[in-house]
Structures are given as C-alpha cells and as structure tokens.
C-alpha positions in Angstrom: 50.7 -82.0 -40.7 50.8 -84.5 -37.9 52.2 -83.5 -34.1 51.9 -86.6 -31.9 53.2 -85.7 -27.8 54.5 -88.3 -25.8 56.2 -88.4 -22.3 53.3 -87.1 -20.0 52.4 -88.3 -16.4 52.3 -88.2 -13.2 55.1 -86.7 -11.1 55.9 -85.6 -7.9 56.6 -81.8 -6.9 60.6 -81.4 -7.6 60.7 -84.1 -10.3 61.1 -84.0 -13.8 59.7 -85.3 -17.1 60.8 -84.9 -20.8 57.8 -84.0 -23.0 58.7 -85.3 -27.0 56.9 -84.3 -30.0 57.3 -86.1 -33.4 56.4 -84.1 -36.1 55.2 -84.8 -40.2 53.8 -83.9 -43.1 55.9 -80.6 -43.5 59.6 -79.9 -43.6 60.3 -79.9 -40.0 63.8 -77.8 -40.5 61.9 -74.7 -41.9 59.8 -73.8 -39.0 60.3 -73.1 -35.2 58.0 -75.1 -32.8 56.7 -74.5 -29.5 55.1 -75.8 -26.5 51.8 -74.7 -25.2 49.8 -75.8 -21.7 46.0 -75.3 -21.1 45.2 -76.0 -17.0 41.5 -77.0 -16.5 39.6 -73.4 -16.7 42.4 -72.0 -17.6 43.1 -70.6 -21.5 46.2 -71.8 -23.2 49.7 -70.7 -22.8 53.0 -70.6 -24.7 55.4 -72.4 -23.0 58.6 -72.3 -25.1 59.6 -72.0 -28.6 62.5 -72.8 -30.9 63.7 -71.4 -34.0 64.4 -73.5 -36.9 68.1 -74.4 -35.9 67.4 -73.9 -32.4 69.9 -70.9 -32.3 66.9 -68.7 -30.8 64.3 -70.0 -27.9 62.2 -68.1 -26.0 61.1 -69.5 -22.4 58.2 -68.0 -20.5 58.8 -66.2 -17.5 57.2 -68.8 -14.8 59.3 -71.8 -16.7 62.7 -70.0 -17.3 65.3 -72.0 -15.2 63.0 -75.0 -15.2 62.3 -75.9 -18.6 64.2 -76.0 -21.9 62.9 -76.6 -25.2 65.4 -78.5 -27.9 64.8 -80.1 -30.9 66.6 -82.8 -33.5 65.9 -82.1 -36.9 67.1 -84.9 -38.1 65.0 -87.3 -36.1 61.7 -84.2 -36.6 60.9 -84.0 -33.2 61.3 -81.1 -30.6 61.2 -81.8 -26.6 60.4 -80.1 -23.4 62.6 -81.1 -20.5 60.9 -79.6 -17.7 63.0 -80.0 -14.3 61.8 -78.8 -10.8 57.8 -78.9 -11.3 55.3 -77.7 -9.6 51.5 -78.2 -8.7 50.7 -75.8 -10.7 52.6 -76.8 -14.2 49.9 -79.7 -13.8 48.5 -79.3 -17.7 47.4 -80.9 -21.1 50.9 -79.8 -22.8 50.5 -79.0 -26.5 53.1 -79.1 -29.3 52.5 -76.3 -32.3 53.7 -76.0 -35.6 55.2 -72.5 -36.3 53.2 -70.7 -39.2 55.4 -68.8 -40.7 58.1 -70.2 -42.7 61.7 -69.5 -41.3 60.6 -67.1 -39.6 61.1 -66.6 -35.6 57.5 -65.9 -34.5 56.8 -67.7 -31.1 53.6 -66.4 -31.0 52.5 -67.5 -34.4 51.5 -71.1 -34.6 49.1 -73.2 -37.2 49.3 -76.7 -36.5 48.7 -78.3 -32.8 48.9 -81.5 -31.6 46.6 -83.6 -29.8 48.3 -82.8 -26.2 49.8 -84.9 -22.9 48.7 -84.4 -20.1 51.3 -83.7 -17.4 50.3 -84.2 -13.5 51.9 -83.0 -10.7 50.7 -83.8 -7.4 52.0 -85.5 -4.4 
C-alpha cells in the first residue's frame, strides 16, 4: 500500500488549497479514505472521510462548510479541498487507507501516508 499527499503550502488566512492523495497497492474502489491533521503538540485528527463510491462523507465539526473530501476512483486518488482557512488548520495533513473492506468506518484506518504540510499564516 502506498498513499503519497501532494498540494500543501503556504497560504494566507481566507485562502484555499486542494490537498490530493494518489493511492496503490490495494483496490482503491473497495475502501473509504480519509484525511487526518497532526498540529505540532497536538495528537492527530480525522478530518474527513469518504465511502467507497463517495455516496457517504463525514466532515468534522470545525471543517464542515470549509472543507470537502472527493475522490476519482478511476484515477485512485481522493482530495481535500479546504476553502476559508484558518491559522489554526496550519497542519502536517495525512491521507489513510480505510481498514475495513467496504465497509463505512471513518474511524477505522490501516494505511497512512507520509503527510503535507499545510501553513497558514499571514
């Protein structure tokens, strides 16, 4: 399994960036995906996630409205527009690998890449 980010930087407050993750080494279509974010001294969160069609997402609470995740299976990659950021979205941003297979579980992950890191600051 290989998850490779792409799309981090640096951004001002109220601007956007779309995070991209290409994914291998398993069938992409049978498992969701989701987006996690570690600030420094801060432990890891869950983002978003994405069923294996995309019919079901979750969004956490501080990110609804602002971010959406979406993915291609065709192309095996799932992305994180995130729109309106904020100081404190500054973050390594992970993707994950769902662990069970077709199976909705966006707290249940077993693959992560290597991260991006995402700065906001003015």
């Amino acid at each position: 399994v290989q998850l490779v980010e792409s799309g981090g930087g640096l951004v001002q407050p109220g601007g956007s960036l779309r995070l991209s993750c290409a994914a291998s080494g398993f069938s992409f279509s049978d498992y969701h995906m989701g987006w996690f974010r570690q600030a420094p001294g801060k432990e890891r969160e869950l983002v978003a996630a994405i069923s294996t069609f995309g019919f079901n997402t979750y969004h956490a609470d501080s990110m609804k409205g602002r971010f959406t995740i979406s993915r291609d299976n065709a192309k095996k990659t799932v992305n994180l527009q995130m729109n309106s950021l904020k100081l404190e979205d500054t973050a390594v941003y992970y993707c994950a690998k769902g662990s069970r297979w077709r199976e909705f579980r966006p707290n249940e992950y077993d693959y992560w890449g290597q991260g991006t890191q995402v700065t906001v600051s003015s």
